[in-house]
CHARMM-style PDB file with segment names, atoms N, HN, CA, C and O in Angstrom:
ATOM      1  N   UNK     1     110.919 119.869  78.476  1.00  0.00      PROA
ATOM      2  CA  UNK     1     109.791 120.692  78.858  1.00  0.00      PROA
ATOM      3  C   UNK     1     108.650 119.781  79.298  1.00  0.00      PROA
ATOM      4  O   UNK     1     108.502 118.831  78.528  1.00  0.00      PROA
ATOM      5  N   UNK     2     107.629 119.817  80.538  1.00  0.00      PROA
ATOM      6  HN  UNK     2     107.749 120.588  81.163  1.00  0.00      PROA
ATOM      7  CA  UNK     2     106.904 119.703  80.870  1.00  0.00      PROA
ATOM      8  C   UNK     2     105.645 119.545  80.328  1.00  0.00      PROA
ATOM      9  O   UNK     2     105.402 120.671  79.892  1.00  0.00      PROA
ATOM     10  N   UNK     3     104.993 119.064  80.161  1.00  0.00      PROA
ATOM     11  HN  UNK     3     105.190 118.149  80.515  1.00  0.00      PROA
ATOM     12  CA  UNK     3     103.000 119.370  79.788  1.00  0.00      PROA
ATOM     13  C   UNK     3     102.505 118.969  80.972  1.00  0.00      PROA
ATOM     14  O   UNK     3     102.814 117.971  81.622  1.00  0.00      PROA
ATOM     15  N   UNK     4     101.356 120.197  81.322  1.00  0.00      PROA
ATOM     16  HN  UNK     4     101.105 121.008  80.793  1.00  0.00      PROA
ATOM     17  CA  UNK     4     100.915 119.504  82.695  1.00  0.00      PROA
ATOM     18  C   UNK     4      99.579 119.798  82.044  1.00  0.00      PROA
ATOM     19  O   UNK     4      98.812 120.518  82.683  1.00  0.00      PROA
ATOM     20  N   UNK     5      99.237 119.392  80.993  1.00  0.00      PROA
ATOM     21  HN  UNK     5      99.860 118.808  80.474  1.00  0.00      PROA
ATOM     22  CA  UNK     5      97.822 120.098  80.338  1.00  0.00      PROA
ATOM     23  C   UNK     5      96.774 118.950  80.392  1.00  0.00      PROA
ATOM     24  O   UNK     5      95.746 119.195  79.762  1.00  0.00      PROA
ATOM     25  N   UNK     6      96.831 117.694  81.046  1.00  0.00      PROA
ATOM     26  HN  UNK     6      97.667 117.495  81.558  1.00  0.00      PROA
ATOM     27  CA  UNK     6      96.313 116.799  81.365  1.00  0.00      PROA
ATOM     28  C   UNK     6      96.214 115.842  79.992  1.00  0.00      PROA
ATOM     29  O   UNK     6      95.508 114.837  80.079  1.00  0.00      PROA
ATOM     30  N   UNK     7      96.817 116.089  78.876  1.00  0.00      PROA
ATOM     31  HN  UNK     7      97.390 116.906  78.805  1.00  0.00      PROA
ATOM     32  CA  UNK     7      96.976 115.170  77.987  1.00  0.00      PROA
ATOM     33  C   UNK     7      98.031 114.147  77.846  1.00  0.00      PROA
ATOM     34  O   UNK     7      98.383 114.022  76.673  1.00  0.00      PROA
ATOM     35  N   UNK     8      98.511 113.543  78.500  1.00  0.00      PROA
ATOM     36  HN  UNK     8      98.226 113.644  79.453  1.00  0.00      PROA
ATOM     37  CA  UNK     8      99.345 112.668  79.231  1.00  0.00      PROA
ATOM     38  C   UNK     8      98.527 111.165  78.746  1.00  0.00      PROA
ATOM     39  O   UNK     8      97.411 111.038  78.241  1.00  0.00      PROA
ATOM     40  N   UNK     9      99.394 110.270  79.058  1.00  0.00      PROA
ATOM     41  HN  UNK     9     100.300 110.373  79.468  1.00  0.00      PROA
ATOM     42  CA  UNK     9      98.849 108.824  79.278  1.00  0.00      PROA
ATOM     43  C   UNK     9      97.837 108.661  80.195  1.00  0.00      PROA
ATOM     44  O   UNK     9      96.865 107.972  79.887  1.00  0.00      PROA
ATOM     45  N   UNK    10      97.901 109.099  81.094  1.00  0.00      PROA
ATOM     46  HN  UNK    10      98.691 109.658  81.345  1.00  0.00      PROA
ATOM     47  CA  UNK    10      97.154 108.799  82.298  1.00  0.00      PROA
ATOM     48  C   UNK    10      95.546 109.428  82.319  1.00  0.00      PROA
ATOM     49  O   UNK    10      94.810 109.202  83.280  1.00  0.00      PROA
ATOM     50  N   UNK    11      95.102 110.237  81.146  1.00  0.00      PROA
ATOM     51  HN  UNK    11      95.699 110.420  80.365  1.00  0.00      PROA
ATOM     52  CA  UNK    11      94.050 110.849  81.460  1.00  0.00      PROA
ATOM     53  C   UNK    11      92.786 109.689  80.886  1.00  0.00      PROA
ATOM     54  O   UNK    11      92.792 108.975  79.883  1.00  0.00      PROA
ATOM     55  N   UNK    12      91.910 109.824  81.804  1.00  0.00      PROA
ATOM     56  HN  UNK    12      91.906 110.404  82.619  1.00  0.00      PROA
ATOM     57  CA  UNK    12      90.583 109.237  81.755  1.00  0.00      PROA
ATOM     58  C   UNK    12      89.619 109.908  80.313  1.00  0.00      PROA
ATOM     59  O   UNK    12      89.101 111.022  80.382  1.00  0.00      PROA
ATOM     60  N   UNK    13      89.515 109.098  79.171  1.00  0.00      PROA
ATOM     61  HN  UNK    13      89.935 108.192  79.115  1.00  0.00      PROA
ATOM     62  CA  UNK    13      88.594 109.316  78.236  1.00  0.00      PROA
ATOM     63  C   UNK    13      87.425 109.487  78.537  1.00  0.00      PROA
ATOM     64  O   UNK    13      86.845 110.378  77.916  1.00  0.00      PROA
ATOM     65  N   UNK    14      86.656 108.730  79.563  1.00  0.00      PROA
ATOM     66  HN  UNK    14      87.126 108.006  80.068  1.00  0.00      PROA
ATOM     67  CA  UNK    14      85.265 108.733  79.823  1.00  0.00      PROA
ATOM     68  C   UNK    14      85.379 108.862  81.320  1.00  0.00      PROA
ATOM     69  O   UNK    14      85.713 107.924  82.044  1.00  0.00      PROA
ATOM     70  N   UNK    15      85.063 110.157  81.776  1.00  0.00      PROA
ATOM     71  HN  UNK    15      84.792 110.919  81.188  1.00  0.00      PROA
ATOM     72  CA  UNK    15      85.486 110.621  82.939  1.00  0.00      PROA
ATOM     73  C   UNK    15      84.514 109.894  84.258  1.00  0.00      PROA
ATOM     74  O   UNK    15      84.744 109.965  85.465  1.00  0.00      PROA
ATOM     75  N   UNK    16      83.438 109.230  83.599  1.00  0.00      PROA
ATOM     76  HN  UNK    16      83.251 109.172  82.618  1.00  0.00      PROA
ATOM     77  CA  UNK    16      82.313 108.677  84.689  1.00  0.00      PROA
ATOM     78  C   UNK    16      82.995 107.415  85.042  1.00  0.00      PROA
ATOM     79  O   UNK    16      82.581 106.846  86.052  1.00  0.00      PROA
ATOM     80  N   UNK    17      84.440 106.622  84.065  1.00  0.00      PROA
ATOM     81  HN  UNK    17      84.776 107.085  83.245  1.00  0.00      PROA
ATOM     82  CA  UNK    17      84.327 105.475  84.314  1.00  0.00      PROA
ATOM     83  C   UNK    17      85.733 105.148  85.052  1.00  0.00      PROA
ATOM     84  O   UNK    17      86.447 104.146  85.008  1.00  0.00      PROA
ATOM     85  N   UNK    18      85.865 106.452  85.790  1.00  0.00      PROA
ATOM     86  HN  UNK    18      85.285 107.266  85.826  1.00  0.00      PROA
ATOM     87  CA  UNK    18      87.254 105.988  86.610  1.00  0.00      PROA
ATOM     88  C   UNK    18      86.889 105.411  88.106  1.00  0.00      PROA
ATOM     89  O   UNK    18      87.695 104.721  88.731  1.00  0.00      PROA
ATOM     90  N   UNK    19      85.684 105.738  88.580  1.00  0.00      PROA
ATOM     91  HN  UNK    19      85.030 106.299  88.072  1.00  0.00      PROA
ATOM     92  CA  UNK    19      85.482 104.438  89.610  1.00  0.00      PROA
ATOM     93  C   UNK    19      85.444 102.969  89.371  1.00  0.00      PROA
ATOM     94  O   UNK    19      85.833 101.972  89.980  1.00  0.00      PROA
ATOM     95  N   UNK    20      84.968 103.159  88.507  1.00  0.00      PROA
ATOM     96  HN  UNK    20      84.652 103.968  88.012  1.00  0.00      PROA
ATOM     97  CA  UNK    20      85.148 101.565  87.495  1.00  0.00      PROA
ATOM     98  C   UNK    20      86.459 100.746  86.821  1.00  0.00      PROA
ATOM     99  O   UNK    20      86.730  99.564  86.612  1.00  0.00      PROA
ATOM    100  N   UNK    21      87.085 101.980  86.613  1.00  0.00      PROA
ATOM    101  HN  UNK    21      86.865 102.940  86.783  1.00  0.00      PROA
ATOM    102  CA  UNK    21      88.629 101.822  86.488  1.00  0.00      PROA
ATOM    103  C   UNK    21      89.436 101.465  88.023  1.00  0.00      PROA
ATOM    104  O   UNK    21      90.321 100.612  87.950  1.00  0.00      PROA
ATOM    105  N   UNK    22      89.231 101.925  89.044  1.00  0.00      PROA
ATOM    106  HN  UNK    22      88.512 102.618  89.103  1.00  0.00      PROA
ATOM    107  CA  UNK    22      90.085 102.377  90.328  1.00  0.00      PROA
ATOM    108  C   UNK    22      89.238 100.570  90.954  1.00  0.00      PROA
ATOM    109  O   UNK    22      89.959  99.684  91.413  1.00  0.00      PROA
ATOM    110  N   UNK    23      87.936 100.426  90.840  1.00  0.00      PROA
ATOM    111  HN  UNK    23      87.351 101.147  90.467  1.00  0.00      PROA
ATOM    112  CA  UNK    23      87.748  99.143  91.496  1.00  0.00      PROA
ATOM    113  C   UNK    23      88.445  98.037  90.992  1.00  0.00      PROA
ATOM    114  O   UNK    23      89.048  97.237  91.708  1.00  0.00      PROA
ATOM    115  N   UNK    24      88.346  97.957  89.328  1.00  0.00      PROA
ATOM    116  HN  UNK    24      87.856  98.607  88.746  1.00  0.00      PROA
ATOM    117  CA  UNK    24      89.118  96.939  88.765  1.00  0.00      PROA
ATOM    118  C   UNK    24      90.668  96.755  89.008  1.00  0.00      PROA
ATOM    119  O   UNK    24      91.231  95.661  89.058  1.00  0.00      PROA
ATOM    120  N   UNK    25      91.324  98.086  89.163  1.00  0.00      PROA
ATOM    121  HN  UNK    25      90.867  98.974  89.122  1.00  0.00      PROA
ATOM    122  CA  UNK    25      92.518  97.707  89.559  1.00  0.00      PROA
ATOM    123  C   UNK    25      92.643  97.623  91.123  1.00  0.00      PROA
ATOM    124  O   UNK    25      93.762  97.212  91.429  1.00  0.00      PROA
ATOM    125  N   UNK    26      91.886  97.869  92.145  1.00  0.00      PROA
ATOM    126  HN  UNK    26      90.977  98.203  91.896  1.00  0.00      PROA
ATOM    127  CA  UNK    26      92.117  97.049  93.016  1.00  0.00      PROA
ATOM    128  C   UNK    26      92.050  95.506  93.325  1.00  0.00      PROA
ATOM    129  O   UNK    26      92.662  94.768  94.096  1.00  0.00      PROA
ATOM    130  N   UNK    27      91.068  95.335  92.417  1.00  0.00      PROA
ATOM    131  HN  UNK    27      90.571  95.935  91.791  1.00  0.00      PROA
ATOM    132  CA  UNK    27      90.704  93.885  92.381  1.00  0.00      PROA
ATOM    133  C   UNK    27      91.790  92.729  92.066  1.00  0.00      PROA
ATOM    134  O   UNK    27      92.167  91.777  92.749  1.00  0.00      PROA
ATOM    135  N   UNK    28      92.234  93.276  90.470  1.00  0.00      PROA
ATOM    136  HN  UNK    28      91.928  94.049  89.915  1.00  0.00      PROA
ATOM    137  CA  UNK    28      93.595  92.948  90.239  1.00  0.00      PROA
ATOM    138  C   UNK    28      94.699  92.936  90.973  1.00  0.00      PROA
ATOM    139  O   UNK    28      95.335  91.906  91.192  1.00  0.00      PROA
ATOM    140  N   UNK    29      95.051  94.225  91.463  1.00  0.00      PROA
ATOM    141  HN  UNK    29      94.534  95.063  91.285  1.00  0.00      PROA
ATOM    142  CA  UNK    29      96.200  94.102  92.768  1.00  0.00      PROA
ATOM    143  C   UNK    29      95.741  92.815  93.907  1.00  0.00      PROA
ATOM    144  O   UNK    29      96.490  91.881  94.193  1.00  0.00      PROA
ATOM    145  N   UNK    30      94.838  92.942  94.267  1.00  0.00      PROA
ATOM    146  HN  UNK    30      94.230  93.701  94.034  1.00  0.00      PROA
ATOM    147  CA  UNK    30      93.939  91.914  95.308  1.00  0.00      PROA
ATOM    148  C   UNK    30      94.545  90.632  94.522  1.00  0.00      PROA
ATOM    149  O   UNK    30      95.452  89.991  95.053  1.00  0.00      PROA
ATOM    150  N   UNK    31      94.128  90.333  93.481  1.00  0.00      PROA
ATOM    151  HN  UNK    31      93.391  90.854  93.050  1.00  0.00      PROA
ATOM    152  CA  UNK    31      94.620  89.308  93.217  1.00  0.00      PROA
ATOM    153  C   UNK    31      95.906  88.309  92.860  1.00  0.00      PROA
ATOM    154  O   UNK    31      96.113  87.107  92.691  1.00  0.00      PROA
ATOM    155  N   UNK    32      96.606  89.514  92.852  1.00  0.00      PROA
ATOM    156  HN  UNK    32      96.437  90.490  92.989  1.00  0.00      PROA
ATOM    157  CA  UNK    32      98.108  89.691  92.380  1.00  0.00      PROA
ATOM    158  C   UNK    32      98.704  89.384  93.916  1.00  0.00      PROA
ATOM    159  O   UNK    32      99.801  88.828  93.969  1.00  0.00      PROA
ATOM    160  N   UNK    33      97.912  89.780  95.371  1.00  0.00      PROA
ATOM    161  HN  UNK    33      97.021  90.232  95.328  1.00  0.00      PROA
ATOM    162  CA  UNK    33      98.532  89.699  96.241  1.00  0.00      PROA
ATOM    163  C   UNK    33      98.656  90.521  96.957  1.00  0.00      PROA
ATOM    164  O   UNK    33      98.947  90.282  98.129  1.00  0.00      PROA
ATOM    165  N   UNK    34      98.414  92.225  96.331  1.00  0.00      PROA
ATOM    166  HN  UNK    34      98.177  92.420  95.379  1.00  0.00      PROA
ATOM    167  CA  UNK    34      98.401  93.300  97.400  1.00  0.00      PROA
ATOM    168  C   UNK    34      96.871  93.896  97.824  1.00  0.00      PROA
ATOM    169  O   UNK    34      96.304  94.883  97.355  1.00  0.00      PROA
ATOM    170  N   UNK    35      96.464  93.096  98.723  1.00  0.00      PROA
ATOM    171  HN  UNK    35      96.925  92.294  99.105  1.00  0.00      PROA
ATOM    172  CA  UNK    35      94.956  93.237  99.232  1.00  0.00      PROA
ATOM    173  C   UNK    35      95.188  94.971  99.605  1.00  0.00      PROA
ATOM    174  O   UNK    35      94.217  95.660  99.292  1.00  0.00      PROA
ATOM    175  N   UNK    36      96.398  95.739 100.250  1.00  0.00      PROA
ATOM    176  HN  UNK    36      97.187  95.179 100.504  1.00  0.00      PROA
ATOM    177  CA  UNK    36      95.507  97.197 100.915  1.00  0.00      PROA
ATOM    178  C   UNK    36      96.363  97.887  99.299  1.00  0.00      PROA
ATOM    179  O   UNK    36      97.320  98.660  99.264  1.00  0.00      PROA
ATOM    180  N   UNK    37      95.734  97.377  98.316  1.00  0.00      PROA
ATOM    181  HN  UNK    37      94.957  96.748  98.344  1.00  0.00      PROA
ATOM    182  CA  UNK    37      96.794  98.150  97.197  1.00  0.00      PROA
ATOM    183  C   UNK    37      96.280  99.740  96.779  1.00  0.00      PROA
ATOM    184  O   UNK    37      96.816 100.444  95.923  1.00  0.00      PROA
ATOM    185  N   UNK    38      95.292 100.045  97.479  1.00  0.00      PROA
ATOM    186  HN  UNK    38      94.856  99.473  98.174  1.00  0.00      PROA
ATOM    187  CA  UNK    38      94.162 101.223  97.545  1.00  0.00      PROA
ATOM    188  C   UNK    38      95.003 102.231  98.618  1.00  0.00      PROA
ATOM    189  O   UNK    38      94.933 103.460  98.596  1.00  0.00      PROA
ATOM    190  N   UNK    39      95.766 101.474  99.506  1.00  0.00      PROA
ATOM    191  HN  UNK    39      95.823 100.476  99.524  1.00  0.00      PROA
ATOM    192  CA  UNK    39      95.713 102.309 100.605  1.00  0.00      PROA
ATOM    193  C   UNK    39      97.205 102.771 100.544  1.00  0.00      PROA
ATOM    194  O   UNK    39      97.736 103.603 101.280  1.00  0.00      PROA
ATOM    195  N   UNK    40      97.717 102.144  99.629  1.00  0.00      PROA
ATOM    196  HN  UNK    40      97.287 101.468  99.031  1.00  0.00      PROA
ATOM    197  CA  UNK    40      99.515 101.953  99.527  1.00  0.00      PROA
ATOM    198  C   UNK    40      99.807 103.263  98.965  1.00  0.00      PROA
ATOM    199  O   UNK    40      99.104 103.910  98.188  1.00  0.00      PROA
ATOM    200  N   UNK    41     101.005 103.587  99.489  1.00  0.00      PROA
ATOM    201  HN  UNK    41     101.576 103.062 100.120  1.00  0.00      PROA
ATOM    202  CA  UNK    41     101.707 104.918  98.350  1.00  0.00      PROA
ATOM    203  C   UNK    41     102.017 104.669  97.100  1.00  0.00      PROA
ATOM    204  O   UNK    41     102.954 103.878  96.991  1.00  0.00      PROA
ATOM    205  N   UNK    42     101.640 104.996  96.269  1.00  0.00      PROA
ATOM    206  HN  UNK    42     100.879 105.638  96.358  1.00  0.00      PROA
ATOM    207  CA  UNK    42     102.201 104.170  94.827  1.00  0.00      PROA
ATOM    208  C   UNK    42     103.696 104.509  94.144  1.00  0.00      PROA
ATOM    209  O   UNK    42     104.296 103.831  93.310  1.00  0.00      PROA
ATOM    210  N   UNK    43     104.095 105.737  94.744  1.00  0.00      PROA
ATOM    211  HN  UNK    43     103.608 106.288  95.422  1.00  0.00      PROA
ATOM    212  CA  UNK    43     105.454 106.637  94.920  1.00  0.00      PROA
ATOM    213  C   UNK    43     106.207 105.693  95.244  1.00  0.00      PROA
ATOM    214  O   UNK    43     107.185 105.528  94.516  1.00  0.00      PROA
ATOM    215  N   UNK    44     105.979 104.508  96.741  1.00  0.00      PROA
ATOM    216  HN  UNK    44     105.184 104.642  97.332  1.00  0.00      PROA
ATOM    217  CA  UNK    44     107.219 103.892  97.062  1.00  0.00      PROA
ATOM    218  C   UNK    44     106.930 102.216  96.437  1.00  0.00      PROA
ATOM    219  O   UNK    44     107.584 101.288  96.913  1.00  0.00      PROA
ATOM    220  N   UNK    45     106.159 102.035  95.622  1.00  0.00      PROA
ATOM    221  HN  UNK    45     105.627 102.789  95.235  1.00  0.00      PROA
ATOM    222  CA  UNK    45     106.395 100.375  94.838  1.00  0.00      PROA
ATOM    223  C   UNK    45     106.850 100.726  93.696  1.00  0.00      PROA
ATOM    224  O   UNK    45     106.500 101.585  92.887  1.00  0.00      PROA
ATOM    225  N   UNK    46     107.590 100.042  93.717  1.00  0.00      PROA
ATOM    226  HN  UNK    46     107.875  99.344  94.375  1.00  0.00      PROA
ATOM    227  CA  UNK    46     108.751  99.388  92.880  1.00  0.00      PROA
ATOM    228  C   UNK    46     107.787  99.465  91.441  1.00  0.00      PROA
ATOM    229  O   UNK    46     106.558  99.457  91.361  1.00  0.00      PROA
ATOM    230  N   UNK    47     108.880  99.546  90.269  1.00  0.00      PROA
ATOM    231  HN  UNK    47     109.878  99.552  90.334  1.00  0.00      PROA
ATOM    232  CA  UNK    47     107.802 100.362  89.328  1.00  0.00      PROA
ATOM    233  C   UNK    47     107.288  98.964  88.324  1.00  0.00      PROA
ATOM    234  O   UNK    47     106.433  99.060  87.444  1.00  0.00      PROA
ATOM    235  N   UNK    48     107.975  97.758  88.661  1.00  0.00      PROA
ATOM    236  HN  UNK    48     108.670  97.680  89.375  1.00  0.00      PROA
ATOM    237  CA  UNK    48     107.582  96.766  88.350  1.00  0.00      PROA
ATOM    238  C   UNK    48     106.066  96.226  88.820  1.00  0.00      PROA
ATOM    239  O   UNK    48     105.182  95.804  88.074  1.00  0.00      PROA
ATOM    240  N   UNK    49     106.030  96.362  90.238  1.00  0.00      PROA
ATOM    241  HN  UNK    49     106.748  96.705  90.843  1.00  0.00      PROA
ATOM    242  CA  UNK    49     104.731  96.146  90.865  1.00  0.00      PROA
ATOM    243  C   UNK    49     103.842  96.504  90.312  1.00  0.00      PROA
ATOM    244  O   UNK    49     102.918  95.787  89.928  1.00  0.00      PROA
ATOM    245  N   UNK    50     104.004  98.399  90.067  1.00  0.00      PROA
ATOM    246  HN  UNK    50     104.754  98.981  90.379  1.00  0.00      PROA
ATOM    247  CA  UNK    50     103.011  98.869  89.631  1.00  0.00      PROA
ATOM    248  C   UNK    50     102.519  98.421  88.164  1.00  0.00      PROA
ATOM    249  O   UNK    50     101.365  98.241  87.773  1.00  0.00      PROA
ATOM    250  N   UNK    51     103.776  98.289  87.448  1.00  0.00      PROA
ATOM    251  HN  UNK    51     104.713  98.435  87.766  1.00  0.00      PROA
ATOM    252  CA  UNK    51     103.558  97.825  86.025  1.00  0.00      PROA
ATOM    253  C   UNK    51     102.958  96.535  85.649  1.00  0.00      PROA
ATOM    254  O   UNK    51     102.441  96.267  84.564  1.00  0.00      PROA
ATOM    255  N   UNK    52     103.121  95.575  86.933  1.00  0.00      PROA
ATOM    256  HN  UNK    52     103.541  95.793  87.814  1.00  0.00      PROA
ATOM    257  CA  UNK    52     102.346  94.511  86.601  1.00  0.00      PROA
ATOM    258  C   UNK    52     101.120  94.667  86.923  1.00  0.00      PROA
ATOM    259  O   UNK    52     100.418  93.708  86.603  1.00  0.00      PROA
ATOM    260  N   UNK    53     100.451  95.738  87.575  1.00  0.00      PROA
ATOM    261  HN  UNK    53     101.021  96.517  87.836  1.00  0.00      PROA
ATOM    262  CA  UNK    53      98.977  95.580  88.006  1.00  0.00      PROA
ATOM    263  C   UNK    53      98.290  96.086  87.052  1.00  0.00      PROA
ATOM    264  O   UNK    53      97.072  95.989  87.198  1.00  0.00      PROA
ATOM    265  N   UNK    54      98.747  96.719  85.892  1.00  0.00      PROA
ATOM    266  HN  UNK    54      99.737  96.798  85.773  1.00  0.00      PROA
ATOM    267  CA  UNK    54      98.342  98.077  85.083  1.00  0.00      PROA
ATOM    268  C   UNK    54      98.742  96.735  83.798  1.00  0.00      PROA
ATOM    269  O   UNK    54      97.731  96.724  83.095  1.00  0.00      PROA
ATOM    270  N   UNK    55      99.514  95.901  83.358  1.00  0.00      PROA
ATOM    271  HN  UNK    55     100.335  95.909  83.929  1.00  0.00      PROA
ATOM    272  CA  UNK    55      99.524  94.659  82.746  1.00  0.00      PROA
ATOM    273  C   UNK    55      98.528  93.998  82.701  1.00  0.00      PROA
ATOM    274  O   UNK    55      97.769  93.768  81.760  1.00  0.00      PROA
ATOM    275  N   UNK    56      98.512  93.602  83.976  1.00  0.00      PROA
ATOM    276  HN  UNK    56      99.128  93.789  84.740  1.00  0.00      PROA
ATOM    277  CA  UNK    56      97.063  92.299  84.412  1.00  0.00      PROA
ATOM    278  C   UNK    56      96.027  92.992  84.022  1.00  0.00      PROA
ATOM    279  O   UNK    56      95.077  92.276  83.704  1.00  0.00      PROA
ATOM    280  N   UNK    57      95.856  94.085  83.929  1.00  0.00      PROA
ATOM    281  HN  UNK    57      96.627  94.666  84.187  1.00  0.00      PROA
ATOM    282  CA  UNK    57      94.543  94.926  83.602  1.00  0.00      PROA
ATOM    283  C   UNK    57      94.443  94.525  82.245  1.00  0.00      PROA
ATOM    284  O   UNK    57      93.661  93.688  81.794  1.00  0.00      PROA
ATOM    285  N   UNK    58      95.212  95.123  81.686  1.00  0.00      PROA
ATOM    286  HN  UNK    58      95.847  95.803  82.053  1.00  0.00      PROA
ATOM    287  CA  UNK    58      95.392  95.478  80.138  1.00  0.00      PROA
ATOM    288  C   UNK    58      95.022  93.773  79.680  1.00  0.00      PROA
ATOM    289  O   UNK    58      94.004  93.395  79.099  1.00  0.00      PROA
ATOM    290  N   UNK    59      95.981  93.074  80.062  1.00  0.00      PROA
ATOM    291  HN  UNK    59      96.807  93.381  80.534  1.00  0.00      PROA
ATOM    292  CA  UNK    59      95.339  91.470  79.457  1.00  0.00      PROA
ATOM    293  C   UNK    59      94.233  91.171  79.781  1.00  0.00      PROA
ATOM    294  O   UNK    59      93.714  90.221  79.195  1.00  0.00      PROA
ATOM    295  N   UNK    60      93.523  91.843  80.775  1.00  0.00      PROA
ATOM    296  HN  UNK    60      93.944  92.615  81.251  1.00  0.00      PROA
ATOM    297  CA  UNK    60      92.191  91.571  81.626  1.00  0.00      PROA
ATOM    298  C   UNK    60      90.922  91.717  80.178  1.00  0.00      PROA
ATOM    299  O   UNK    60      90.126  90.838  79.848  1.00  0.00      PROA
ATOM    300  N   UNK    61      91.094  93.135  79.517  1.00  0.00      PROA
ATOM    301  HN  UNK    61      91.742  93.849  79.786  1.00  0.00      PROA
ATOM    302  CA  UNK    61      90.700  93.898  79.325  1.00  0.00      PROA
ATOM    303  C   UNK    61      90.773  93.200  77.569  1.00  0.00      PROA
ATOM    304  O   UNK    61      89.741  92.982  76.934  1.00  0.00      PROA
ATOM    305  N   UNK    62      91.696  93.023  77.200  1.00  0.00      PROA
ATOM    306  HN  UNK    62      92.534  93.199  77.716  1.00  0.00      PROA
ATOM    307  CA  UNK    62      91.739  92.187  75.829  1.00  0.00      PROA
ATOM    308  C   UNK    62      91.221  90.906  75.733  1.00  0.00      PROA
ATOM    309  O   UNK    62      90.639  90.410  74.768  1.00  0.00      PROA
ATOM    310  N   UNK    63      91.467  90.432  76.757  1.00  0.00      PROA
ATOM    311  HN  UNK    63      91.940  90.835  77.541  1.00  0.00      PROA
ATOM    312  CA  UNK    63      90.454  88.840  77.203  1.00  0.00      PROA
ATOM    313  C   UNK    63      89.406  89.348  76.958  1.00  0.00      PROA
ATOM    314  O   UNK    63      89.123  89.403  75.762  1.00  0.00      PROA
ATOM    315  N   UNK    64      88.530  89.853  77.829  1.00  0.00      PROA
ATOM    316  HN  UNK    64      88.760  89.809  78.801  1.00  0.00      PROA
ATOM    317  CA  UNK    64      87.507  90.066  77.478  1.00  0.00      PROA
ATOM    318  C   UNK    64      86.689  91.358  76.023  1.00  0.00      PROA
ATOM    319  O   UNK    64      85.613  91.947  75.921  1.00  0.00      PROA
ATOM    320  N   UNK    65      87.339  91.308  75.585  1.00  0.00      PROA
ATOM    321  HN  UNK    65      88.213  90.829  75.668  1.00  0.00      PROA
ATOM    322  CA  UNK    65      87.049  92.345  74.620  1.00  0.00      PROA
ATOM    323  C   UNK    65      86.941  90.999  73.432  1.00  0.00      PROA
ATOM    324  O   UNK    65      85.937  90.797  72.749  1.00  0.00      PROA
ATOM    325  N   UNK    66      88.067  90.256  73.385  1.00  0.00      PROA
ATOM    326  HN  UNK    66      88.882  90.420  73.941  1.00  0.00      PROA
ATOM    327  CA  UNK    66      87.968  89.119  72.512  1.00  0.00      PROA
ATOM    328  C   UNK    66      86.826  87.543  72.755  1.00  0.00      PROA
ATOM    329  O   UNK    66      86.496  86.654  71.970  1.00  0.00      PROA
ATOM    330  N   UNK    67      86.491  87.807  74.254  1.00  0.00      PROA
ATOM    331  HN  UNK    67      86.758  88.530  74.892  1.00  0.00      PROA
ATOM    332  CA  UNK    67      85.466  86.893  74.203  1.00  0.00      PROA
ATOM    333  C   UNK    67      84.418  87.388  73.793  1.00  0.00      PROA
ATOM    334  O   UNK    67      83.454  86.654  73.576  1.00  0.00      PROA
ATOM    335  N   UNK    68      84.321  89.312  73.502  1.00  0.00      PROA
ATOM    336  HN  UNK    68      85.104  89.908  73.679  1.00  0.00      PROA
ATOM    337  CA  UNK    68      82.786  89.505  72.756  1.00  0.00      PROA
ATOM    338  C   UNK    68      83.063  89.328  71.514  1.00  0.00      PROA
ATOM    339  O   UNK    68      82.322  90.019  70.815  1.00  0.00      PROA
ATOM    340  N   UNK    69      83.865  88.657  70.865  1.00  0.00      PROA
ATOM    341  HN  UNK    69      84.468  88.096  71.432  1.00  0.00      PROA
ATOM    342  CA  UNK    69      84.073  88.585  69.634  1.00  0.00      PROA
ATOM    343  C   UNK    69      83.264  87.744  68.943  1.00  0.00      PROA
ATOM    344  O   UNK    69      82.554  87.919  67.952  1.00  0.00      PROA
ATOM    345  N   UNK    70      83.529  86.631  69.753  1.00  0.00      PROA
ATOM    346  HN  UNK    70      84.105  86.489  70.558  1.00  0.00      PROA
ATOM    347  CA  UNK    70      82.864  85.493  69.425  1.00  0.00      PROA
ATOM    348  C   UNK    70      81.787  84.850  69.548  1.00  0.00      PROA
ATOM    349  OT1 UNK    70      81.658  83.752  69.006  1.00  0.00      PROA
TER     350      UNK     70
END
């Protein structure tokens, strides 16, 4: 069975900060190598691609969470 009730993985907690979300992962893709990664179908990359850009984030994101640590 289905849920299409928007409680999924994918939903935005703080709904103001998905431009902020959508730049960072272009940036990342950018850096990874896919400069038009904004403009790409995400349907036809390979689910590795996608998984590594959504990775690089996530380590992005613990890096810096742990440099306010200190």
């Amino acid at each position: 069975m289905t849920n299409n009730n928007n409680t999924g993985r994918n939903r935005t907690l703080i709904p103001e900060a998905r431009q902020g979300l959508n730049r960072f992962k272009a940036e990342v893709a950018s850096e990874l190598g896919m400069s038009n990664y904004e403009e790409m179908d995400k349907g036809n990359l390979p689910s590795r691609q996608n998984g590594y850009v959504g990775g690089t984030m996530v380590k992005k994101m613990v890096e810096s969470y742990e440099q306010g640590l200190k």
